[in-house]
N, C-alpha and C positions, 0 to 999 in steps of 0.2 A: 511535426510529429506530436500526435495525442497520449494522455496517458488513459487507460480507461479502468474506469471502478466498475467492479461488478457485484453486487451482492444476491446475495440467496433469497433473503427480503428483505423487504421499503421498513421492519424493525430496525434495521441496521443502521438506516441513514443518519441517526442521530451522532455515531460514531463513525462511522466514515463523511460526514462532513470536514470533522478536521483536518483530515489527509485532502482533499476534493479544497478546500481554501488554500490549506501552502500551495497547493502545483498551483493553482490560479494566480497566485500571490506572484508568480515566477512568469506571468506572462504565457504559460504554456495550456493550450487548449486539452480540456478530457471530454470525456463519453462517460454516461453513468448510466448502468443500466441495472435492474434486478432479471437475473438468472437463477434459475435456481439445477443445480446437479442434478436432482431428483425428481423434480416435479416437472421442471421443462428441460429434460435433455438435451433436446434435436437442437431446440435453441442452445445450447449448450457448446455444442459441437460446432452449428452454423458460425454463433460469433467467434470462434476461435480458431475455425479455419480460414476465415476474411480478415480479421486483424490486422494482420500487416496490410493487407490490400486496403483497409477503412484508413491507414495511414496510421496507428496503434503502434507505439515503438516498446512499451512497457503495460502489462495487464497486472489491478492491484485486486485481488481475488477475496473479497469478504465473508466470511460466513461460521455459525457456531455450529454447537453440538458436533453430529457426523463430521461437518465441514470437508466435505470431497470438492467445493467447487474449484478450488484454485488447484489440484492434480487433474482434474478431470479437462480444463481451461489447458493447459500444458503439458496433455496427453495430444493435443489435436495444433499447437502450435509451435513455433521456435521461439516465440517472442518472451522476454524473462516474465516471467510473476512471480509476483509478490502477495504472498498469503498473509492476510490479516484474522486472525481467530476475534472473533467476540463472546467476549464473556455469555453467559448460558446464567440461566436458575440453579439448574442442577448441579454442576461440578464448576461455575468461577471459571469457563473459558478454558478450563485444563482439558478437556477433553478435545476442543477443537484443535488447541495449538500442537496437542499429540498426534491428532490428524492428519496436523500441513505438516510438521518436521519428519514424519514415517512414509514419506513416500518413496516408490523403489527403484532400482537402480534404472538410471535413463530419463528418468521423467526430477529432472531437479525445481523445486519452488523453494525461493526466499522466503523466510518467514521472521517476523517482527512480534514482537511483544505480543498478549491479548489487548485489545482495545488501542493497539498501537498505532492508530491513523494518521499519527502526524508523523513518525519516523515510517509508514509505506511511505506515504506522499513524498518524501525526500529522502528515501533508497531509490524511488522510481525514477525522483529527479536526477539521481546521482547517478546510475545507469543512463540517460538520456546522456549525459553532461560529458562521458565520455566523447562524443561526437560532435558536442556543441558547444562550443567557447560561450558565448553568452548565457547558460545555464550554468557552465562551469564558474564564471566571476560573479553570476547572482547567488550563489550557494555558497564562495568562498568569502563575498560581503556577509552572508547570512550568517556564518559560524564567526566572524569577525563580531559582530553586534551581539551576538549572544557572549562571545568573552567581554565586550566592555558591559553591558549589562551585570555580569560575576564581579570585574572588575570593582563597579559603581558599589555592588552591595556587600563586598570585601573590606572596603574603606570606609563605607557608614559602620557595618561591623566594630571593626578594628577602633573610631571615632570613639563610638559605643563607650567601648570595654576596655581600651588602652590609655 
């Protein structure tokens, strides 16, 4: 099962890179493509009616400003998405993430932080991992290593100052 990133533009990819490296990091294959809601609909529509057919288990939906592609992605599929807003010039990414979290009743998308690529990449993962044991113990080592990491700089801390 794939995860696929989609973005509105090849701007983006500087920030959905990081989400695009953890899944990878997890051994699990993605698709990354630029879509755009507006400019190329039909595309739009096409890759999100095929999805699950392309083997797509989770769709992670990028885009600023309007940001309609992750409603538009999940108007035409069943498969979860996950909306990533990117920040914008104009309004700091506020306007996108008001985008992905107002959509209306039936058509639900996840939505994470603005510029939050590393927690899509692992909500998509964590949505796979229901179904998949070996995602589910690569994610439960993941958040183990992140508490020794806190751990390690709790006691240099504490060294420090105590």
């Amino acid at each position: 099962m794939k995860i696929a990133f989609v973005m509105g533009s090849d701007s983006d990819l500087p920030i959905v890179e990081k989400g695009i490296e953890v899944v990878q990091s997890f051994g699990v294959p993605v698709e990354v493509r630029v879509i755009s809601a507006h400019r190329t609909p039909a595309e739009a529509e096409s890759f999100a009616r095929n999805a699950e057919a392309n083997g797509i288990g989770v769709i992670v939906a990028a885009a600023g400003k309007a940001a309609h592609l992750g409603g538009v992605l999940a108007a035409y599929t069943i498969l979860p998405v996950v909306a990533l807003p990117i920040k914008s010039n104009t309004l700091d990414g506020l306007d996108a993430l008001l985008s992905m979290v107002q959509m209306p009743p039936g058509i639900p998308v996840a939505t994470v932080a603005i510029d939050g690529a590393l927690n899509a990449g692992l909500l998509a993962l964590q949505i796979l991992a229901v179904s998949d044991e070996a995602i589910r113990a690569k994610l439960k080592a993941y958040k183990e290593e992140m508490a020794v990491k806190v751990r390690q700089k709790d006691e240099m801390i504490r060294n420090q100052y105590n």
